[in-house]
C-alpha positions in Angstrom: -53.8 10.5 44.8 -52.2 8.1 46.8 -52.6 8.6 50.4 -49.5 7.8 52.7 -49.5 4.4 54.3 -47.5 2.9 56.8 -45.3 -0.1 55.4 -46.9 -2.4 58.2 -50.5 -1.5 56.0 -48.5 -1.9 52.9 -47.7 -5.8 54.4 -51.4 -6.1 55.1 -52.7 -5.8 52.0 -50.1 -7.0 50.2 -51.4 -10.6 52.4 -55.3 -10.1 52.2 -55.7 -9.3 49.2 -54.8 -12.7 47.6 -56.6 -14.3 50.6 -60.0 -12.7 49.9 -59.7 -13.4 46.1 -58.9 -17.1 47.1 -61.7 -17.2 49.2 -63.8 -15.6 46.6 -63.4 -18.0 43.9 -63.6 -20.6 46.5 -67.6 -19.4 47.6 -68.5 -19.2 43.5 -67.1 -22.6 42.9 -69.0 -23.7 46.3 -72.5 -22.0 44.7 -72.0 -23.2 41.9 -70.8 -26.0 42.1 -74.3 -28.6 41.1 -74.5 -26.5 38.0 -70.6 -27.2 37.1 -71.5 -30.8 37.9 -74.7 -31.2 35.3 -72.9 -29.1 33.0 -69.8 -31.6 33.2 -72.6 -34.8 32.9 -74.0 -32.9 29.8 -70.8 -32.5 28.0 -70.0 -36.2 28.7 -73.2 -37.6 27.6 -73.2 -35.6 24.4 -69.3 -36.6 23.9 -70.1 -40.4 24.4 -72.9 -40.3 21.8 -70.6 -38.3 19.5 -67.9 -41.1 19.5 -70.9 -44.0 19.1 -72.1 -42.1 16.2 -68.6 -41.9 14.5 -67.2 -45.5 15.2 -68.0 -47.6 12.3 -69.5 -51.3 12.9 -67.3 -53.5 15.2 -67.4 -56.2 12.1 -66.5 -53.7 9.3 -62.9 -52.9 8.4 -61.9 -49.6 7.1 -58.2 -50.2 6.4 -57.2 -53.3 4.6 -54.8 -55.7 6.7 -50.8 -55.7 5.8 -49.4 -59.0 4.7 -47.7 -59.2 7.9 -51.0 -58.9 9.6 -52.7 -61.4 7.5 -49.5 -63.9 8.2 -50.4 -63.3 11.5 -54.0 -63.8 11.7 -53.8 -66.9 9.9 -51.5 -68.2 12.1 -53.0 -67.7 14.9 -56.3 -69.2 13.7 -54.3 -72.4 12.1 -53.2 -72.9 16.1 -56.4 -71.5 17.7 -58.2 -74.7 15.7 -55.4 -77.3 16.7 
């Protein structure tokens, strides 16, 4: 059953409500807020030694060059030499 209210309690609760589940989430991000932190350096660390596991050798090519890329190359190093 609903009980009758005055509008002015209506107002209220209508305005605190949001406010105390604001500040709620606010005081469990505040607690936990050193274990968000590792867990964040965890998730990094693993993702940077995903990425250095899948990059192939800086000196090894995995897609041959395009003609236009070779023209280029070879121009470049014919200058670079001059």
């Amino acid at each position: 059953m609903w009980a009758e209210l005055p509008q002015v309690w209506y107002t209220i609760i209508e305005v605190v409500w949001p406010m105390l589940v604001l500040c709620g989430l606010g005081a469990w991000c505040w607690v936990y807020r050193e274990a968000l932190g590792k867990e964040d350096q965890q998730m990094h660390k693993k993702r940077n030694q995903q990425l250095q596991t899948q990059l192939p050798p800086p000196s090894t090519r995995t897609v041959p060059l395009t003609p236009v890329q070779k023209h280029f190359l070879d121009v470049m190093n014919k200058h670079g030499q001059n």
